[in-house]
Structures are given as C-alpha cells and as structure tokens.
N, C-alpha and C positions, 0 to 999 in steps of 0.2 A: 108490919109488912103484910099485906093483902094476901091470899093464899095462894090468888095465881099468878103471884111476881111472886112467890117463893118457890110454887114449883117450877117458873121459868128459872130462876134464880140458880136451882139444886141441877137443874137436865144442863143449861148452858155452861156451869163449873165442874163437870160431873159426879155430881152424888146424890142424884138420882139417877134410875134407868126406867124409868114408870112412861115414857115415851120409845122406847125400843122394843122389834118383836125379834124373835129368835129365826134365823135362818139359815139353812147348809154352815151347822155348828159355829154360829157366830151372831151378833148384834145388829140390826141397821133402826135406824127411827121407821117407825111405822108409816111414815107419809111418803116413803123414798121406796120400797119394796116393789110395789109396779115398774114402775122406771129403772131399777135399777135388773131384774128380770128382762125386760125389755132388751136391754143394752146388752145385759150376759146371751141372752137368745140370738141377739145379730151377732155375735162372736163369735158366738157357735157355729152357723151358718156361714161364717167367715172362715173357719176353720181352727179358730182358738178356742180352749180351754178357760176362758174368762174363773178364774178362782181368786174366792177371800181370803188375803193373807192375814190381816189383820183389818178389824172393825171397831168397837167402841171399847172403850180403855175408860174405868172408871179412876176419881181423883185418888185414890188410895194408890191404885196400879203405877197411876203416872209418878206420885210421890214417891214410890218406893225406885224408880227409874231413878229418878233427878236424887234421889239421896245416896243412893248407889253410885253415882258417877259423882257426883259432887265430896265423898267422900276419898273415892280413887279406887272400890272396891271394883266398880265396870269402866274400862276403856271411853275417853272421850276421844276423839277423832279432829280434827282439822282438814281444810280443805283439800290436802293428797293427800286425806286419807291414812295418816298419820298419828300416833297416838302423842297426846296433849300432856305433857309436865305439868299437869296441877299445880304441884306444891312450890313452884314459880312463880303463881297466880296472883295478886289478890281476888277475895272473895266476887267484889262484883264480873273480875276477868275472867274466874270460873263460870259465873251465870251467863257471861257472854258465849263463852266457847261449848258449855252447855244447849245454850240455845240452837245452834245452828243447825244441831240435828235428834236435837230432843225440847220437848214444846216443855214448858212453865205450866206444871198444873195447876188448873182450876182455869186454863186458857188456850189447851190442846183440841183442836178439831176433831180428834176422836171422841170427847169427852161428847159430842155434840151427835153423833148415829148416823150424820151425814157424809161421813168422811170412810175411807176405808182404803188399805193399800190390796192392791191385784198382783196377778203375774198370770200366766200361762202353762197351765199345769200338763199342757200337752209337749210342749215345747222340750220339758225335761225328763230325766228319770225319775223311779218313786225313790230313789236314794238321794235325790239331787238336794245339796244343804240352799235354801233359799236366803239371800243375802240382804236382799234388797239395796242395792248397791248400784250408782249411774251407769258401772261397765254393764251391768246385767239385760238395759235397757237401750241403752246405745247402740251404734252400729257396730252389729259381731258379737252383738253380748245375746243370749237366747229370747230376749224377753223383747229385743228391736222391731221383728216382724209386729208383735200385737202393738207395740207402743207408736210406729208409723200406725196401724188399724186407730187407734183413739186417737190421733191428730185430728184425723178426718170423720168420728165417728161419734165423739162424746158428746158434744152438744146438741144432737140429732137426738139424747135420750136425756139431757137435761143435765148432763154432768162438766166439770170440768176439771182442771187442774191448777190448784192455787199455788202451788210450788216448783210450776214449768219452767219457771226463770232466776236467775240469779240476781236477786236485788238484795245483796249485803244486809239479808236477812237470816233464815232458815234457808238452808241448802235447799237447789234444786231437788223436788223426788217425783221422778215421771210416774212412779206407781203409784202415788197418792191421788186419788181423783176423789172427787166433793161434789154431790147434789144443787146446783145453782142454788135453786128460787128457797130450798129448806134449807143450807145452809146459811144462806144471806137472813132469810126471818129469824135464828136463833141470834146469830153474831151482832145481828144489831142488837141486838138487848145486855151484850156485852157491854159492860166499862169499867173504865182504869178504878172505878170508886167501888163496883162489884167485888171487881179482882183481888181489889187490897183488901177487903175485909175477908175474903175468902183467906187467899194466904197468911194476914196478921190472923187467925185463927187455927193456923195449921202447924205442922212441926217441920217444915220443912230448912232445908241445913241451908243457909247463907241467908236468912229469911232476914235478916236487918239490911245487907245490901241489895235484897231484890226492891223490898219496900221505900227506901231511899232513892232509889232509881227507875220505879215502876215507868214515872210518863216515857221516859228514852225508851226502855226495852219494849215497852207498848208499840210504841210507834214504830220502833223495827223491826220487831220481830211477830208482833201478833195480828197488825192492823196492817202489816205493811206484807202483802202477797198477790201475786198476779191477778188480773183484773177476769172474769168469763170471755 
C-alpha cells in the first residue's frame, strides 16, 4: 500500500489524527477550522453560544463504546428511548440496535475531524447535565431556538447535517452537523473492502456477525444519511 493511501486509509478508520488541529479543548481536521469559526462567529452575533460537545473520537474510543454496549456493561436505547434487552438478541440484532445511535468503528464520522456535535452553552446552566437527546433540540427543548438558527444558517458556512432525517438508519441527531465539501472527500475513499480489513483486524465483540453482514450494515447505516 502506497503511503498516502495509508495515511488516507489510518485518518478515514480513525487511527490516525495527523490531519486534526487542536481547538477550544477539542479536535476538528485542519481544512474545516476557517469555516467552522466563521459559523460559531454568526451564532454569536445571533445570540448563541455555538459550543463543541464532542469532535473527533479516535478507533480505540469508539471500540471501547461499541464493546461496552455490546457486552451490556452501557445502556443501548431504541427508538423511545428505551433501554434494549440485549441478551434477547442475536449477535447480528445487537449490532443492529447498536447502530442506530452509536457508529461501527473504523466508520464513525467523528473518526473523520469533519463531524462534531454542538449545543448552546448560553441557553443552559453551567450545572446543566448535556444529553444530547431529540427533546433537547425540538420545540421546548433548550437547544430549539439555535437548532431553527442552523436550519437556515449552516450551509451559508459549509456545513450540514447528515442525520437530520429518519431513514431507518442512525437515529436522527440535529446536534450532529459535518463539513460538506471535507467530509464528502474523506468518505469517498471509504469502502466495505477498507472497513472489513480494518475491523477483521480489531477485537471488537460480535466481530464475526459484523463481518458476515458488512454489505447490509453498509448500506444502512454508514452510506445511507441525509443528502447536503
């Protein structure tokens, strides 16, 4: 493998970070930093407190996530929100119910510096536990006023939302916005052939029914999100 399909190969699965720069205590890829400054400045002037909840999540992080819930030690959730009877499951029904609101690593958008979730840090107290949660973001939930502001606002700075919709994929998450044009140039260099040799490489818990059924979960869960 050529050096710079591997370090494309290491930023897109993430295990590397050699394409992120540090900012307000957090990660973003270095070609999004402008733009992404830009958009927090109109917020501001808006009257939101634009803050990084979370940013780049390397493959270890997310491993240690998806082995955690896949064993029953962390809460899986269902669609109200709900905690999930694993040991009901089989393996592949846990990677399913897994998915919907936690990414397959080595194919998580944070893994990628382009992605990151916000909220509005004026909106709350400094006590306030952040949830990140649809009521939080809906109408009546504290984080509504900024989330109508980025309806009308994020693509004026290059951003948008891959999880604005429900497509019987990954749960909607209005706090997730993603860099257009740098997101779209890592993801394509994604694929199912990537992915598998990443995870057949890794320790990850159900890793024979992920691999068995990689193209499906592909298609639904990682290739399959709202369009800019």
């Amino acid at each position: 493998m050529a050096l710079s399909n591997l370090i494309a190969y290491e930023c897109i699965t993430g295990q590397s970070d050699t394409h992120l720069t540090d900012i307000q205590s957090h990660r973003l890829h270095s070609r999004i930093i402008d733009d992404f400054l830009a958009l927090q400045n109109a917020a501001k002037n808006a009257g939101f407190d634009l803050t990084i909840a979370s940013s780049f999540r390397d493959f270890d992080r997310q491993s240690m996530i998806w082995n955690n819930k896949f064993s029953g030690s962390r809460p899986v959730y269902n669609k109200q929100q709900q905690p999930v009877d694993l040991t009901k499951l089989t393996d592949i029904n846990k990677c399913i119910a897994i998915m919907r609101y936690s990414a397959l690593p080595g194919a998580s958008r944070h893994h990628l510096g382009t992605d990151l979730d916000i909220f509005d840090k004026a909106a709350v107290n400094d006590d306030y536990r952040l949830q990140l949660t649809p009521n939080e973001y809906e109408q009546g939930g504290p984080f509504a006023p900024l989330s109508n502001w980025l309806n009308n606002n994020l693509a004026k700075f290059g951003f948008y939302r891959p999880y604005k919709h429900d497509l019987d994929g990954v749960a909607p998450e209005l706090w997730h916005i993603s860099h257009i044009k740098q997101s779209q140039l890592m993801v394509d260099v994604l694929s199912e052939k990537i992915l598998y040799e990443c995870i057949n490489n890794s320790e990850l818990l159900g890793k024979s029914a992920i691999l068995a059924n990689l193209p499906a979960l592909y298609k639904r869960f990682i290739s399959n999100v709202s369009p800019p």
